[in-house]
C-alpha positions as CSV (number, residue, x, y, z in Angstrom):
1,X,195.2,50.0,98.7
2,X,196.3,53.5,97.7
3,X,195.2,52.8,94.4
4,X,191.3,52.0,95.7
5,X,191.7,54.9,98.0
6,X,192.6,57.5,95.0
7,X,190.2,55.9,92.3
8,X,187.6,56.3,95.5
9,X,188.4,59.6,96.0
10,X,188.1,60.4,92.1
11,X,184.5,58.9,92.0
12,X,183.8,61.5,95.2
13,X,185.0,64.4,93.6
14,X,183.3,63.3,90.1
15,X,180.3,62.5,92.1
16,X,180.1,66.2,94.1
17,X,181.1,67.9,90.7
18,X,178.1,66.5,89.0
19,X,175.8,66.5,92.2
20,X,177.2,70.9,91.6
21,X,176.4,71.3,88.1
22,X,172.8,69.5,88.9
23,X,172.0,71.9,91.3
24,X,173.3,74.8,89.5
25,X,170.9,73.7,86.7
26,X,168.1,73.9,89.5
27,X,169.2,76.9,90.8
28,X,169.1,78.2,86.5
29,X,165.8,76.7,86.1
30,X,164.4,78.7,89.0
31,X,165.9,81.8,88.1
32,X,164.1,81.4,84.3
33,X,160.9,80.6,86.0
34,X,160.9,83.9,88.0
35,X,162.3,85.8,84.9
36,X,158.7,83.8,83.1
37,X,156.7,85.3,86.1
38,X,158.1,88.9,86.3
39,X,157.6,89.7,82.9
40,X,153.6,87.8,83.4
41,X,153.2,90.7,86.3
42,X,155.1,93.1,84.0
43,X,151.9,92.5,81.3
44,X,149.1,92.4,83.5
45,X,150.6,96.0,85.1
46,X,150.4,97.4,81.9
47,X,147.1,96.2,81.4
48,X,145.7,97.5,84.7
49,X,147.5,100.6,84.6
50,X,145.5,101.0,80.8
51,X,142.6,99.9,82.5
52,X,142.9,103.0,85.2
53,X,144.0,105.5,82.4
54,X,140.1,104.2,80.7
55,X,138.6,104.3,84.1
56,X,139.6,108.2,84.4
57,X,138.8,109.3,81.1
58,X,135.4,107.6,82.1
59,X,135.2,109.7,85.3
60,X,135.9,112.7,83.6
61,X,132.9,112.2,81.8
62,X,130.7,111.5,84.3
63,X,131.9,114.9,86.1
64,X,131.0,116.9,83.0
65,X,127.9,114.9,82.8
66,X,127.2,115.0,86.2
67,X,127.5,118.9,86.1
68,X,124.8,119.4,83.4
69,X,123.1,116.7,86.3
70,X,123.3,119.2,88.1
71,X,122.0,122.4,86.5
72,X,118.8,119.8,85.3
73,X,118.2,119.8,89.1
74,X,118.7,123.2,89.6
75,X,116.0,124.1,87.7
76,X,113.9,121.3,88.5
77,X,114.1,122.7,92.4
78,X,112.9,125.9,91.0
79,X,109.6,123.9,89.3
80,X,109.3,122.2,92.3
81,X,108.8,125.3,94.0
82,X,106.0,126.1,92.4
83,X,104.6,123.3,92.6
84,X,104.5,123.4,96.1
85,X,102.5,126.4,96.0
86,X,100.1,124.4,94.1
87,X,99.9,121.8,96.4
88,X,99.2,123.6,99.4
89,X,95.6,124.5,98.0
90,X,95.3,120.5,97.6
91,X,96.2,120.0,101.4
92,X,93.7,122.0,102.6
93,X,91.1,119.7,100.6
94,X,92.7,116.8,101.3
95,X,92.2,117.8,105.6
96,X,88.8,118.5,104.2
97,X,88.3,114.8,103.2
98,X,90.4,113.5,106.0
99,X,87.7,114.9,108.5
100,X,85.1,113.4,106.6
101,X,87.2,109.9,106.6
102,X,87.5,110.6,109.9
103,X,83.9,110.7,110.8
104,X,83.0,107.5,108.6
105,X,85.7,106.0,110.4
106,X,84.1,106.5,113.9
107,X,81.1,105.2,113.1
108,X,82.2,101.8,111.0
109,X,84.2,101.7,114.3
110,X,80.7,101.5,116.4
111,X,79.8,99.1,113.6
112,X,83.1,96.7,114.5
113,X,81.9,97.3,117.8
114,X,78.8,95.3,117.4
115,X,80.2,92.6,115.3
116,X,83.4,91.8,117.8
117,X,80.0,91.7,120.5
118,X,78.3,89.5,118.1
119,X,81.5,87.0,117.4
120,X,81.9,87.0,121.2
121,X,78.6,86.1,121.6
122,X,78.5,83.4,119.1
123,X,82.2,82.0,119.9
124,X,80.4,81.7,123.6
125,X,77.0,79.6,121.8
126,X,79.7,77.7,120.1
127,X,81.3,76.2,123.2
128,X,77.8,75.6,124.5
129,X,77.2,73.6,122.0
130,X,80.3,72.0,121.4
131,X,79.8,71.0,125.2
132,X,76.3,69.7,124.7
133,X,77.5,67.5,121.5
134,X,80.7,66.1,123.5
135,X,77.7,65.2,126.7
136,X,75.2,64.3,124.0
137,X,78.2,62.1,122.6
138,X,79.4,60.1,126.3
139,X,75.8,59.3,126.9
140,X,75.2,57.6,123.3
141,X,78.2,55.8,124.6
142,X,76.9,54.7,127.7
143,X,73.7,54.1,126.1
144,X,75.3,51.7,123.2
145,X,77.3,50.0,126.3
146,X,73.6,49.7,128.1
147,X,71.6,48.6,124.9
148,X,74.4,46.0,124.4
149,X,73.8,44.8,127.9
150,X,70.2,44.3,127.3
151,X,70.8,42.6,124.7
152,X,72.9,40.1,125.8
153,X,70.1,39.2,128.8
154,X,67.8,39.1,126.2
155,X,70.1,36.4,124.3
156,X,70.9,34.5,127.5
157,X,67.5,34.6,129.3
């Protein structure tokens, strides 16, 4: 009985030594696969920190560029000034010619006038008539209905 009880308690211990040295492995394995990741994040830092060192260079040109920008405009206002001294002689026309808009205006406005009068009065003739045809139509119906009655005394008589 001894015997089975040390041979039992060998398998044990070989058992837990290799169930050890299998999770050691794990524990190895998963220790390379984070080594695998850090040095993926290591590359793509490098990348976007070359990526930002482009995207500055590119905004330092865009300053220097936006600087001449802004002398253009500079002078541009100064154009634009003068411009605007030419355009106040075209206001005053253009009031003259809103005036004159105005006053054909008012009177295509009498014009709409009459035809709004005129589409009132012929939406009114409309219903008229559309009452008349739907009158006109029930009495051909009652005179088809009467006719057929006739008719049918004729047959019979």
């Amino acid at each position: 009985m001894r015997h089975r009880e040390l041979a039992l308690g060998s398998a044990l211990k070989l058992k837990a030594e290799q169930d050890r040295k299998a999770a050691m492995g794990r524990v190895a394995d998963g220790f390379e696969q984070a080594i695998g990741i850090v040095q993926a994040v290591s590359s793509e830092i490098e990348v976007a920190a070359g990526n930002l060192n482009r995207t500055a260079e590119a905004n330092n040109t865009l300053i220097v560029t936006a600087s001449s920008a802004s002398d253009r405009a500079s002078e541009n206002a100064q154009s634009a000034a003068a411009a605007s001294e030419r355009m106040a002689s075209s206001v005053i026309e253009i009031g003259r010619q809103v005036q004159l808009s105005e006053n054909i205006t008012e009177t295509a406005g009498g014009c709409l006038a009459d035809v709004s009068r005129g589409s009132a009065d012929a939406q009114t003739a409309a219903l008229q008539v559309h009452g008349f045809a739907r009158s006109l139509s029930q009495q051909g119906n009652a005179l088809k209905i009467e006719v057929g009655k006739f008719l049918e005394t004729v047959r019979a008589a």
